[in-house]
Gaussian input, Z-matrix of N, CA and C with variables (Angstrom, degrees):
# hf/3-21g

backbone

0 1
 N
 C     1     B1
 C     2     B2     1     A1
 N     3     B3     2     A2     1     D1
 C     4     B4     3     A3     2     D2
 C     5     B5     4     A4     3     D3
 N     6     B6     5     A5     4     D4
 C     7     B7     6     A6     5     D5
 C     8     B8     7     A7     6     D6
 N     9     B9     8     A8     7     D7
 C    10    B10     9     A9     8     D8
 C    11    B11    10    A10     9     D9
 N    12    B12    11    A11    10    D10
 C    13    B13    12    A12    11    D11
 C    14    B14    13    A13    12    D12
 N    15    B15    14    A14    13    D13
 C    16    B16    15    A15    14    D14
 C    17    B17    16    A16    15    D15
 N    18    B18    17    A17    16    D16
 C    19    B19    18    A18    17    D17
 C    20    B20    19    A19    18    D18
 N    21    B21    20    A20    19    D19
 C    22    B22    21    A21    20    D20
 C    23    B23    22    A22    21    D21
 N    24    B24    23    A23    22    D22
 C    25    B25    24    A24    23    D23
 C    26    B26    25    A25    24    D24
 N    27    B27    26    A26    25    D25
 C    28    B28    27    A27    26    D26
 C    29    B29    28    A28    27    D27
 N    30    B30    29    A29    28    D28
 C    31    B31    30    A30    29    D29
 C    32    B32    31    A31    30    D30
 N    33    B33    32    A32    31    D31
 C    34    B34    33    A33    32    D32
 C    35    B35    34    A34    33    D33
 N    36    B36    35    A35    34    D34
 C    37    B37    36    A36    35    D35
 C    38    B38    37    A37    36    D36
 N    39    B39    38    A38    37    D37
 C    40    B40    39    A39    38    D38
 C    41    B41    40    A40    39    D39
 N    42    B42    41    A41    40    D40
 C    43    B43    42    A42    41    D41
 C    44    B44    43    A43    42    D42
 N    45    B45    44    A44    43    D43
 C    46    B46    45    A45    44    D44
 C    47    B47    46    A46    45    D45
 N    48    B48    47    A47    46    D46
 C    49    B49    48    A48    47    D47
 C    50    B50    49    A49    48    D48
 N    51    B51    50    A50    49    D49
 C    52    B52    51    A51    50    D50
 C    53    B53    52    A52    51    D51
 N    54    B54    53    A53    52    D52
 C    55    B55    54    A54    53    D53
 C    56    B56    55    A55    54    D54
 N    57    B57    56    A56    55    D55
 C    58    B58    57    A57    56    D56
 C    59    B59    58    A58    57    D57
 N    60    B60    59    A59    58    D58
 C    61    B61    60    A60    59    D59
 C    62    B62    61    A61    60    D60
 N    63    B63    62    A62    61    D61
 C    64    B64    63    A63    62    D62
 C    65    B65    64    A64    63    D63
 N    66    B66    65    A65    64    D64
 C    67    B67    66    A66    65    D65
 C    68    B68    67    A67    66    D66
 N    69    B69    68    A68    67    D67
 C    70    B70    69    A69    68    D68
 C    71    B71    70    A70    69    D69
 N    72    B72    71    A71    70    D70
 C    73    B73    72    A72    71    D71
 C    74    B74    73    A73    72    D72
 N    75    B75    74    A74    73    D73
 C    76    B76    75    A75    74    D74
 C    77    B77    76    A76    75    D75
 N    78    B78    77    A77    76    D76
 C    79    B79    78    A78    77    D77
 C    80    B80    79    A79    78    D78
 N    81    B81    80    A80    79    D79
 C    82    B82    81    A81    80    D80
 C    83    B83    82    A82    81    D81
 N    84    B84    83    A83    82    D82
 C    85    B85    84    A84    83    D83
 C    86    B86    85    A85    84    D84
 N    87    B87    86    A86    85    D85
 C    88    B88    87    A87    86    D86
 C    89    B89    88    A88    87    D87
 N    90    B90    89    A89    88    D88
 C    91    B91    90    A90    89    D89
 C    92    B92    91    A91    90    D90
 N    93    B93    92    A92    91    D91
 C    94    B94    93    A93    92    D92
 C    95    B95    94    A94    93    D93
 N    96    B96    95    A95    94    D94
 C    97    B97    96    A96    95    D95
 C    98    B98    97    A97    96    D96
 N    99    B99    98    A98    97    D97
 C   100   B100    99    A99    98    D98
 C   101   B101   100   A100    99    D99
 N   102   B102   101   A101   100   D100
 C   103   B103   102   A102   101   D101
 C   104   B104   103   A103   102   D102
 N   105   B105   104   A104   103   D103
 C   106   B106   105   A105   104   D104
 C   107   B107   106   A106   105   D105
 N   108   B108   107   A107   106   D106
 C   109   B109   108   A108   107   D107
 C   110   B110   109   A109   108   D108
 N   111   B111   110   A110   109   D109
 C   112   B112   111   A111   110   D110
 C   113   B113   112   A112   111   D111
 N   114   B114   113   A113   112   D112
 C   115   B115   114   A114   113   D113
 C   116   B116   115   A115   114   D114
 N   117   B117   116   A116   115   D115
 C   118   B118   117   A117   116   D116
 C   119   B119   118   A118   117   D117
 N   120   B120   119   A119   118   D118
 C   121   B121   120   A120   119   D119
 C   122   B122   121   A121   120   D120
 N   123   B123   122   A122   121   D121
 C   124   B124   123   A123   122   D122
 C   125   B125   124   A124   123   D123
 N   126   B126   125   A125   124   D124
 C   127   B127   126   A126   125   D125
 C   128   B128   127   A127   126   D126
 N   129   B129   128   A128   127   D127
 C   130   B130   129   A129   128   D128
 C   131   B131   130   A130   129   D129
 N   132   B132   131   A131   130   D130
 C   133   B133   132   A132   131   D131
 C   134   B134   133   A133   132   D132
 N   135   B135   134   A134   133   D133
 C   136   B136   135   A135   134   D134
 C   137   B137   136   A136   135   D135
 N   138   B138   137   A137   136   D136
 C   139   B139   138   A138   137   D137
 C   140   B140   139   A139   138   D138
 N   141   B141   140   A140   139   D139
 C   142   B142   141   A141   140   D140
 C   143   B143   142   A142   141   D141
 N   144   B144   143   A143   142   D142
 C   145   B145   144   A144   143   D143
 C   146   B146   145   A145   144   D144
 N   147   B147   146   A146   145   D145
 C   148   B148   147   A147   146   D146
 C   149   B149   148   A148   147   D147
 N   150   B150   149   A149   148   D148
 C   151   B151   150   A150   149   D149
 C   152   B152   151   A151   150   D150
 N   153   B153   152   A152   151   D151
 C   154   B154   153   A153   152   D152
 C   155   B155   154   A154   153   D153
 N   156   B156   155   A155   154   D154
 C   157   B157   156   A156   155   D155
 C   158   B158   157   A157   156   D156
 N   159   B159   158   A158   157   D157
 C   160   B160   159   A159   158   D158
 C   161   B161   160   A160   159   D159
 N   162   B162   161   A161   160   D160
 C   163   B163   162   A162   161   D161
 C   164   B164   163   A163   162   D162
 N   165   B165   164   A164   163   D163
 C   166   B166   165   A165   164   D164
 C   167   B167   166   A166   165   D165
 N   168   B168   167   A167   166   D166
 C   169   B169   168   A168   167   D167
 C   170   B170   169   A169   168   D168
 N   171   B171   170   A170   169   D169
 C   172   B172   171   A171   170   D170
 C   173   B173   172   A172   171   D171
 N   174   B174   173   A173   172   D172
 C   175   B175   174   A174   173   D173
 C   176   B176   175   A175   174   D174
 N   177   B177   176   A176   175   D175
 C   178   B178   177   A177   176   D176
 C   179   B179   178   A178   177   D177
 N   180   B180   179   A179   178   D178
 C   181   B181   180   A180   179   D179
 C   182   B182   181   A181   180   D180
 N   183   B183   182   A182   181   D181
 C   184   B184   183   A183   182   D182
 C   185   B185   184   A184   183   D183
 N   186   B186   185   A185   184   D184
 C   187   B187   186   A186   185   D185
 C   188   B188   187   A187   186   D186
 N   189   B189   188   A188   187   D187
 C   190   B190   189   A189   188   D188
 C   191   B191   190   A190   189   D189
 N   192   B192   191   A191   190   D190
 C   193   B193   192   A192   191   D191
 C   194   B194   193   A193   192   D192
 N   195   B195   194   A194   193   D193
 C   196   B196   195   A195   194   D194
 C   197   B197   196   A196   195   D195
 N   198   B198   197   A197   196   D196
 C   199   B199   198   A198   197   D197
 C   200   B200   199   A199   198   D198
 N   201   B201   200   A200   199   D199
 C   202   B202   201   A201   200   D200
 C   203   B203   202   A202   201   D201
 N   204   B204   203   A203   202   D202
 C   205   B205   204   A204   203   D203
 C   206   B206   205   A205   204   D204
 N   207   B207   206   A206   205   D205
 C   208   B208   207   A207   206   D206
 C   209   B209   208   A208   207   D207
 N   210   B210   209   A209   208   D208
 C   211   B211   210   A210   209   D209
 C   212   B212   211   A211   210   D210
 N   213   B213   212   A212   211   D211
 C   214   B214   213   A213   212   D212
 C   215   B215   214   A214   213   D213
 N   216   B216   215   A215   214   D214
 C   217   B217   216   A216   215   D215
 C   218   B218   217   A217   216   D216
 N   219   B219   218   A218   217   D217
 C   220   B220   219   A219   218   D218
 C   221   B221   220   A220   219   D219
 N   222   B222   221   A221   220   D220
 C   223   B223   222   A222   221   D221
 C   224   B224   223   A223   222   D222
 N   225   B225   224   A224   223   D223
 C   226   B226   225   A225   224   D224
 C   227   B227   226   A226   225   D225
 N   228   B228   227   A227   226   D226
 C   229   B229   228   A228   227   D227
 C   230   B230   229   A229   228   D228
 N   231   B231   230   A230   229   D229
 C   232   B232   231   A231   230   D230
 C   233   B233   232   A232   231   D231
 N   234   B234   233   A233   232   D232
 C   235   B235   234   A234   233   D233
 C   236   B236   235   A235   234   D234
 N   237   B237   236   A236   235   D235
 C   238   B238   237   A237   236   D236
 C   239   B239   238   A238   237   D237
 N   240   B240   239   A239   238   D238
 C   241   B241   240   A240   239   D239
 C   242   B242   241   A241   240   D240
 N   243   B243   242   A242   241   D241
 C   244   B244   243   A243   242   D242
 C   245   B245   244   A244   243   D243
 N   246   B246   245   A245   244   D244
 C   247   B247   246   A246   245   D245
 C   248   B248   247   A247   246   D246
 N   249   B249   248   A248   247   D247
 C   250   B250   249   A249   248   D248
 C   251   B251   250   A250   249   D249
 N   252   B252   251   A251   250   D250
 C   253   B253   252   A252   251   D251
 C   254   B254   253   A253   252   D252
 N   255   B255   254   A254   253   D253
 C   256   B256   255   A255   254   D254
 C   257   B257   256   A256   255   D255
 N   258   B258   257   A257   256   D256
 C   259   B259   258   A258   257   D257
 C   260   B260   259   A259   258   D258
 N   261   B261   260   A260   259   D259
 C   262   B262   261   A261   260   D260
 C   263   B263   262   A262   261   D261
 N   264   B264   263   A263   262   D262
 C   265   B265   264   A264   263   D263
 C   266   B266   265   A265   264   D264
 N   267   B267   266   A266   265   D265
 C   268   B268   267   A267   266   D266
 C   269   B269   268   A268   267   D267
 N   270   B270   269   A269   268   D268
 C   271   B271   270   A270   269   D269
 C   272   B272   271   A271   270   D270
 N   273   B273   272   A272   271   D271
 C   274   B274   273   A273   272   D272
 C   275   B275   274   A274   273   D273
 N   276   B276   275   A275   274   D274
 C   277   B277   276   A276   275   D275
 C   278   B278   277   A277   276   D276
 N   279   B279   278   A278   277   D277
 C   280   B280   279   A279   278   D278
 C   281   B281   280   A280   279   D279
 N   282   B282   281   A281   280   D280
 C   283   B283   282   A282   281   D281
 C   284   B284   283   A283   282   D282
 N   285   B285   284   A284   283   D283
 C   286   B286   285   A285   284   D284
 C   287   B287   286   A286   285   D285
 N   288   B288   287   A287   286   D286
 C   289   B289   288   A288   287   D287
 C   290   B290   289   A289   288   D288
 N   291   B291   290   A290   289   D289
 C   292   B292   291   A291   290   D290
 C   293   B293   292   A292   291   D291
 N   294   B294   293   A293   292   D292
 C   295   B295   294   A294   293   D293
 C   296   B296   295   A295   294   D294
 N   297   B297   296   A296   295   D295
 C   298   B298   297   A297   296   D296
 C   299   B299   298   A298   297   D297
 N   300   B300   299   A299   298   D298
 C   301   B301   300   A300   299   D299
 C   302   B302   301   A301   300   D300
 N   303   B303   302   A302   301   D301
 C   304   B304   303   A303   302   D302
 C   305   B305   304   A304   303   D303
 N   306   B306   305   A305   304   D304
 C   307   B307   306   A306   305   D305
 C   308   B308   307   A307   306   D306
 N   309   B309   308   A308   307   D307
 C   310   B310   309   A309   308   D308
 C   311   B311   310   A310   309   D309

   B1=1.4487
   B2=1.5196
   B3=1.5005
   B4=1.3472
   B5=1.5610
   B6=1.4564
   B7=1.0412
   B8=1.8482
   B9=1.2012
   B10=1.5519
   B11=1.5328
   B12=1.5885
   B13=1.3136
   B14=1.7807
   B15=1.4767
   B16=1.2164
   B17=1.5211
   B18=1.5853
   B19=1.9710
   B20=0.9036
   B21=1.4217
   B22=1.4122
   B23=2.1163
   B24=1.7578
   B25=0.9591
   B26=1.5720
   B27=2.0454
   B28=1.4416
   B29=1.7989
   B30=1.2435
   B31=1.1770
   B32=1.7440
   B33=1.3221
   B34=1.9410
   B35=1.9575
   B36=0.9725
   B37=1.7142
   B38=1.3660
   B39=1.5440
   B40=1.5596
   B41=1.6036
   B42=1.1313
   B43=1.2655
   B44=1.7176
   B45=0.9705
   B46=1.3632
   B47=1.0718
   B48=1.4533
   B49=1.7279
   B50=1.5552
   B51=1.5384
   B52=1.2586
   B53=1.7346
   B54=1.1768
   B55=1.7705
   B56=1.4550
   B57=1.0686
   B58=1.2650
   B59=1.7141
   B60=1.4048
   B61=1.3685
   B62=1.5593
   B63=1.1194
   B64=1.5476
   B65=1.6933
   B66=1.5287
   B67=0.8328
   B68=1.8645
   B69=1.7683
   B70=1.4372
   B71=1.2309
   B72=1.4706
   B73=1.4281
   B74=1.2350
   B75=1.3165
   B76=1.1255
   B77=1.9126
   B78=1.3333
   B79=1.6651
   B80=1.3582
   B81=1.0980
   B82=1.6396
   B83=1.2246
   B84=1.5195
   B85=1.3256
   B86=1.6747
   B87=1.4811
   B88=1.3953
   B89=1.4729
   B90=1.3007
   B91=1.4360
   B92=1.5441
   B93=1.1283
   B94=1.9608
   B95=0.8603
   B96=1.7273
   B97=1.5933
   B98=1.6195
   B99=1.0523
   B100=1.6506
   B101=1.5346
   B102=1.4887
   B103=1.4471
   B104=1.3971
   B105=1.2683
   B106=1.4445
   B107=1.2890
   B108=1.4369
   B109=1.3359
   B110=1.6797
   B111=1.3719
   B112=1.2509
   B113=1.6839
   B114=1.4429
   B115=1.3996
   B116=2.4343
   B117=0.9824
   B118=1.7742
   B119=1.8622
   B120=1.4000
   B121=1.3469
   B122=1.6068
   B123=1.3713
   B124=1.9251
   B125=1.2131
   B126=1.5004
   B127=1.5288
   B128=1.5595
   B129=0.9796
   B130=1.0284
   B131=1.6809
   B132=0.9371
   B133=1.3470
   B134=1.5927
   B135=1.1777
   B136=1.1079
   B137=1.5688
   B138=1.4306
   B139=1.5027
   B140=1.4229
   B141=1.2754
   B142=1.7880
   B143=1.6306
   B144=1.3324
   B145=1.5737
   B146=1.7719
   B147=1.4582
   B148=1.5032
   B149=1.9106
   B150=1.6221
   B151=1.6185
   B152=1.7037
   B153=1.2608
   B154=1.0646
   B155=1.9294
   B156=1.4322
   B157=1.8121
   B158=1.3770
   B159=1.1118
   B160=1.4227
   B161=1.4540
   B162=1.3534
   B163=1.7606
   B164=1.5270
   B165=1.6070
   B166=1.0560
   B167=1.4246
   B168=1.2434
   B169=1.7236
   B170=1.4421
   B171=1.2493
   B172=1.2440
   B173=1.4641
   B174=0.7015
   B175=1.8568
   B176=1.2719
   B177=1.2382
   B178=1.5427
   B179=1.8269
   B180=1.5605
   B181=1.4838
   B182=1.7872
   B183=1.6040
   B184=1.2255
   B185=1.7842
   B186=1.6706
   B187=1.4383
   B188=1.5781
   B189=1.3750
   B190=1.8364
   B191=1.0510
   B192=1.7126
   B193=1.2553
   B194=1.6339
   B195=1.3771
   B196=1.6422
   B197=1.7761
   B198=1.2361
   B199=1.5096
   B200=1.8108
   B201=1.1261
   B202=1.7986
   B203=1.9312
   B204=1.2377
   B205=1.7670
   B206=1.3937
   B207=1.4285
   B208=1.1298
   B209=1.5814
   B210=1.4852
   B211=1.6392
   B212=1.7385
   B213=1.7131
   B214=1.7312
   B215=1.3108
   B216=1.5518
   B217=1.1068
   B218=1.7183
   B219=1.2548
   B220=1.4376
   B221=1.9695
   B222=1.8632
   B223=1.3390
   B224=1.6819
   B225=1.4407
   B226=1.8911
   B227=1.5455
   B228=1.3009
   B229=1.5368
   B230=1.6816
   B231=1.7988
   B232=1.4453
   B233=1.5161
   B234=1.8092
   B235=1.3663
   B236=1.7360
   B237=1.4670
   B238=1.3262
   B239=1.8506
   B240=0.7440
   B241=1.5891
   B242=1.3809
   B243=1.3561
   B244=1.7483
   B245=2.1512
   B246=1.1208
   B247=1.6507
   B248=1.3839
   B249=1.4728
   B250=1.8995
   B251=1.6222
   B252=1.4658
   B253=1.5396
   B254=1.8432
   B255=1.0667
   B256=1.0223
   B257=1.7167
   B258=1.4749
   B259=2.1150
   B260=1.3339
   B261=1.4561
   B262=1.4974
   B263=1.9726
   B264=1.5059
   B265=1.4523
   B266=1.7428
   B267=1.6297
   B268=1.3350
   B269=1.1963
   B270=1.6237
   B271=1.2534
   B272=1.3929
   B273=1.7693
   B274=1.3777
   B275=1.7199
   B276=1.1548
   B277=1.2989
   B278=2.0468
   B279=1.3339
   B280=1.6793
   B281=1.5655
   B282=1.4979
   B283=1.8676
   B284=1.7070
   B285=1.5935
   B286=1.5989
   B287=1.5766
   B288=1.2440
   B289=1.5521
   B290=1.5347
   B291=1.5335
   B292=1.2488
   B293=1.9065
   B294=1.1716
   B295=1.2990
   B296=1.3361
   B297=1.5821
   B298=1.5615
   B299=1.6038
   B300=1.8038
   B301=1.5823
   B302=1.2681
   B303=1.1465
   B304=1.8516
   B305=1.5514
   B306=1.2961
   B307=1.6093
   B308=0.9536
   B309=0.9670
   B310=1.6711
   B311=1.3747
   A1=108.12
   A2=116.50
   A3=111.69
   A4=123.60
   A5=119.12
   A6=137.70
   A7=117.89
   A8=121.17
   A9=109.62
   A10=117.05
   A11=110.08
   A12=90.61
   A13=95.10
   A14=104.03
   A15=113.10
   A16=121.72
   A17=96.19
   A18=114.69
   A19=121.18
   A20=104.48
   A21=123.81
   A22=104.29
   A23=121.44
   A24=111.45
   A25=84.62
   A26=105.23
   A27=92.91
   A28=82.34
   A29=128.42
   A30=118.79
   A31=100.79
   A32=93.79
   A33=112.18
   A34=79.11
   A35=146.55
   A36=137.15
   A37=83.22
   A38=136.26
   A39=136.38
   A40=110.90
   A41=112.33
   A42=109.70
   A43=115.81
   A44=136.89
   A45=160.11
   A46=110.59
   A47=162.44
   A48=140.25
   A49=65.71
   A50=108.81
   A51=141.88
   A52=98.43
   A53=115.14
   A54=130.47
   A55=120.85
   A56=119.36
   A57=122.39
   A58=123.27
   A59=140.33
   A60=116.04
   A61=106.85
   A62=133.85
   A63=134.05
   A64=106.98
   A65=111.93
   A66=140.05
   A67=116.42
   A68=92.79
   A69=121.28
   A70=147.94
   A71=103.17
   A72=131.42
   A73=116.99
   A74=152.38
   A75=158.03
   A76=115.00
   A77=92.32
   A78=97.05
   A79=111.10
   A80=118.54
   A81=145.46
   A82=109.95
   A83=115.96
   A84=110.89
   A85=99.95
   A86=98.97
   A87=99.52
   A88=141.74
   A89=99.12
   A90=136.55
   A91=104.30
   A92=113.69
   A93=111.02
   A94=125.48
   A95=110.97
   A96=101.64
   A97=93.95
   A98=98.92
   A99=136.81
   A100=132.52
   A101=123.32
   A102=99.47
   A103=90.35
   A104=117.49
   A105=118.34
   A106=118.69
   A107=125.26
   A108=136.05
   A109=118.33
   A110=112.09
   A111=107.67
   A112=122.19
   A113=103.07
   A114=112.94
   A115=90.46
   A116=106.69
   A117=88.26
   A118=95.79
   A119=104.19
   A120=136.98
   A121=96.37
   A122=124.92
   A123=120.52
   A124=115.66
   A125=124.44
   A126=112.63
   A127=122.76
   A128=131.93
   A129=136.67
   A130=119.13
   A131=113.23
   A132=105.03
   A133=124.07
   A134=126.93
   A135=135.78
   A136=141.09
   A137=142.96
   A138=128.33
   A139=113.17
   A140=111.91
   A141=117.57
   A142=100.65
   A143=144.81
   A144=151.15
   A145=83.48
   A146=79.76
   A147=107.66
   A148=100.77
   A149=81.03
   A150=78.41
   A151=98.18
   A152=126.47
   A153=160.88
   A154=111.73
   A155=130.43
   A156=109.57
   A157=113.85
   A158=136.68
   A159=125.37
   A160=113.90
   A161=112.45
   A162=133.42
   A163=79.88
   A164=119.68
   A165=125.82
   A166=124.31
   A167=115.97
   A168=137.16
   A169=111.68
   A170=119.80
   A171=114.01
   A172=145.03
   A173=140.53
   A174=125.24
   A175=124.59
   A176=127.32
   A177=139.30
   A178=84.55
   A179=99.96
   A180=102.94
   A181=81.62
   A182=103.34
   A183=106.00
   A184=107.11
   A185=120.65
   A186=111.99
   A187=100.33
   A188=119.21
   A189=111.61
   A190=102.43
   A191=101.48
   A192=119.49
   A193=112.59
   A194=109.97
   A195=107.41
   A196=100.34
   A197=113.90
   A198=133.97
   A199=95.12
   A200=103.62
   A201=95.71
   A202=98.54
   A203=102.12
   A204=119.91
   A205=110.47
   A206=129.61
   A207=121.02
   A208=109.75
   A209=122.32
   A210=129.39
   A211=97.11
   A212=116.89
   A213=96.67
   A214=91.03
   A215=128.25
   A216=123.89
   A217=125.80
   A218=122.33
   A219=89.56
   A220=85.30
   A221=106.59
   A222=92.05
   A223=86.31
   A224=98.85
   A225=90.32
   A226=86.30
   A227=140.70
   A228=135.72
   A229=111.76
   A230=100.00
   A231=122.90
   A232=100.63
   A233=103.52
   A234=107.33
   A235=91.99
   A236=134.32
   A237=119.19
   A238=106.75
   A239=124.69
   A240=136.92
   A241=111.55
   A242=118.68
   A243=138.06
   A244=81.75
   A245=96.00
   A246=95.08
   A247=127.03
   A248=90.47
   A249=97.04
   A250=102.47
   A251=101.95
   A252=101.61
   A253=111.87
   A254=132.61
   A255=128.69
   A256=129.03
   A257=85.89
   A258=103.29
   A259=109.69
   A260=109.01
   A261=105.16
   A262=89.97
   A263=100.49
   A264=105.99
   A265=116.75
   A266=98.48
   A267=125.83
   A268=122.83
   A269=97.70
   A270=97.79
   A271=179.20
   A272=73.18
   A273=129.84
   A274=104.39
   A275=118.75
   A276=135.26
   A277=94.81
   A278=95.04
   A279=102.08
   A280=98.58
   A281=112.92
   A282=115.42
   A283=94.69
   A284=119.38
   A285=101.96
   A286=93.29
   A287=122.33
   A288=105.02
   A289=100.03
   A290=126.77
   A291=108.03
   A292=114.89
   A293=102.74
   A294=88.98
   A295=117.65
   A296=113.61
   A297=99.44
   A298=130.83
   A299=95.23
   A300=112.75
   A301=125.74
   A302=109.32
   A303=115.26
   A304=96.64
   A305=106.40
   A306=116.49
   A307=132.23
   A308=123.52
   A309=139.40
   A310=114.43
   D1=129.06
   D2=155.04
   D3=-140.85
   D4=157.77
   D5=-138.80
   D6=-147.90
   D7=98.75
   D8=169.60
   D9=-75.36
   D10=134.48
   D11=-172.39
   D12=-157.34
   D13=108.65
   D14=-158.78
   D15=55.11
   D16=62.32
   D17=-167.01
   D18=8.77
   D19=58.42
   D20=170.36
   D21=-132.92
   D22=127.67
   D23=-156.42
   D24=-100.30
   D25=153.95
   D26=-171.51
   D27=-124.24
   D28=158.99
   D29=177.46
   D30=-159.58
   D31=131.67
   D32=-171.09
   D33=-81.67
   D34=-33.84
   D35=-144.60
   D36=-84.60
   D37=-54.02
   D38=-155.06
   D39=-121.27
   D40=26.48
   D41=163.35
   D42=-121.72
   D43=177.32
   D44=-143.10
   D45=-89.92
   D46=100.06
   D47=-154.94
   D48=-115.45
   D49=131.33
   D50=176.90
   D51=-104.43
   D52=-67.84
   D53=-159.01
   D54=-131.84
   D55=119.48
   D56=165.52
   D57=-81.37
   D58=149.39
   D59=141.44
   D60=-161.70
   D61=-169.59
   D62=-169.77
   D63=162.59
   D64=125.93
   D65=-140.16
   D66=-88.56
   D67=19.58
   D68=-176.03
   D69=62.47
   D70=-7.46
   D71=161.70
   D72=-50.10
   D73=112.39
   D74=131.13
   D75=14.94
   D76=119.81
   D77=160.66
   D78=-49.98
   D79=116.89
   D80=157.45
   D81=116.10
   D82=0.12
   D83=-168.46
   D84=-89.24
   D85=142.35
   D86=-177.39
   D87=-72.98
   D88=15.09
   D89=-173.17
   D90=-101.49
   D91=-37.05
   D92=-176.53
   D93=-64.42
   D94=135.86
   D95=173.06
   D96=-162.15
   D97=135.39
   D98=179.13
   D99=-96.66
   D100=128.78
   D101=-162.51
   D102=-133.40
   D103=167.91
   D104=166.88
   D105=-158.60
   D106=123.09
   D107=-156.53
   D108=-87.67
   D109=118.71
   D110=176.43
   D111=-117.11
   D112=159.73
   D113=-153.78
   D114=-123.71
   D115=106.68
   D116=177.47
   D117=-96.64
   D118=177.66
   D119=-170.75
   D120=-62.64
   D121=-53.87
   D122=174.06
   D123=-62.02
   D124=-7.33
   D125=-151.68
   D126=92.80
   D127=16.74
   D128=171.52
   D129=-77.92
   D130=141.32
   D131=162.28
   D132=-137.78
   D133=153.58
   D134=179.74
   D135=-151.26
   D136=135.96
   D137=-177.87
   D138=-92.22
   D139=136.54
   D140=168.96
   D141=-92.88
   D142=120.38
   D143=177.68
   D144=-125.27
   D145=145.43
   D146=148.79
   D147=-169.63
   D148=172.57
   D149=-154.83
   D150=-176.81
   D151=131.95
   D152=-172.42
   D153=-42.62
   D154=145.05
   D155=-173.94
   D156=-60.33
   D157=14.69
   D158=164.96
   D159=-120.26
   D160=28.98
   D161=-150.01
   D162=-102.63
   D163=166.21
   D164=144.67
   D165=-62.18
   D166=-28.50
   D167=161.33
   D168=-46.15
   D169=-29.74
   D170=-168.56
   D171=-36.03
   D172=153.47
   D173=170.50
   D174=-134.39
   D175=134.84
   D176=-163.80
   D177=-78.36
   D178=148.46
   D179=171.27
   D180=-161.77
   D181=96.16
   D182=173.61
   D183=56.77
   D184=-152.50
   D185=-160.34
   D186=-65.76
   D187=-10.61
   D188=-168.88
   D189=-123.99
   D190=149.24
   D191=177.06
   D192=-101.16
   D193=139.14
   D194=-176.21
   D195=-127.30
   D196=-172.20
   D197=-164.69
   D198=-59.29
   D199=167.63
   D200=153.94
   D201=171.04
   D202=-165.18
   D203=-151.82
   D204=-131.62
   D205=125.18
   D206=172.14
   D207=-129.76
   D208=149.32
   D209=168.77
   D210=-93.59
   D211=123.50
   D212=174.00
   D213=-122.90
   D214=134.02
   D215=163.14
   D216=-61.37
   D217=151.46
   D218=176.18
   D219=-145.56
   D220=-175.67
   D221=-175.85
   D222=-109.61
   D223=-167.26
   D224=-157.67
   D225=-95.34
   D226=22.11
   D227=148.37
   D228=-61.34
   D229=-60.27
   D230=172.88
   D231=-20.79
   D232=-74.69
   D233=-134.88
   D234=-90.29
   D235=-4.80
   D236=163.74
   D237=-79.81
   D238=0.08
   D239=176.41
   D240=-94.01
   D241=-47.02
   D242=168.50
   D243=-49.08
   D244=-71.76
   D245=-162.07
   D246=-44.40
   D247=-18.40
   D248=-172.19
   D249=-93.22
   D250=-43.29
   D251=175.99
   D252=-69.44
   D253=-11.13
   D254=164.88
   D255=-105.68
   D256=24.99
   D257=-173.97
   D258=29.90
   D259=56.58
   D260=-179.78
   D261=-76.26
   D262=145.87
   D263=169.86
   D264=-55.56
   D265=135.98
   D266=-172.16
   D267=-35.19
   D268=-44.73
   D269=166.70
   D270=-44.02
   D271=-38.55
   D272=177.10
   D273=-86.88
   D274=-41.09
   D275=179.59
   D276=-57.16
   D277=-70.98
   D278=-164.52
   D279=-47.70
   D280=-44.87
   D281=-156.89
   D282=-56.83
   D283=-28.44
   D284=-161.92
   D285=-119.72
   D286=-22.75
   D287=-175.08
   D288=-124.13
   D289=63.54
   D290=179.80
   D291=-94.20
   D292=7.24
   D293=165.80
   D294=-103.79
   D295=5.37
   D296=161.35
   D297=-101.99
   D298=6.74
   D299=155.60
   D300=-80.81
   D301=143.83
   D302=173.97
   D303=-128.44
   D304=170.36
   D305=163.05
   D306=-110.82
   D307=141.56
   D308=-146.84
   D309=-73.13

């Protein structure tokens, strides 16, 4: 998927898939929704969601709402925060945000 968004180009094909996660609901169920964290080549970061008509993804199409896709920019505070709230493994956490970890 790609997307200009504040002329800036965001692209899931050439950027970095950092994180996966999805909220366990079953494909088709109208409850699902899936996110996946991206990292580009400047520092950029950004989430690809999509997600089912009762998804936060959702989209109005006239009186009904059906499935749909969003690009969200985020800043790399956002998306090391995205990571904790979504227990992405530690690892993965330290390899891209280790200077905003300390030890306990």
């Amino acid at each position: 998927m790609k997307r200009v968004i504040d002329g800036k180009l965001y692209d899931t094909g050439t950027a970095l898939e950092v994180a996966t996660w999805n909220n366990g609901h079953y494909p088709g169920d109208f409850h699902r929704c899936e996110e996946t964290l991206y990292g580009t080549r400047k520092g950029a970061w950004f989430l690809h969601g999509e997600g089912g008509a009762l998804s936060a993804y959702a989209e109005a199409h006239g009186n009904d709402r059906c499935g749909g896709e969003a690009l969200v920019p985020m800043t790399r505070e956002q998306a090391f925060e995205w990571c904790q709230q979504r227990k992405v493994d530690p690892d993965v956490i330290q390899e891209h945000f280790s200077d905003l970890v300390e030890e306990a």
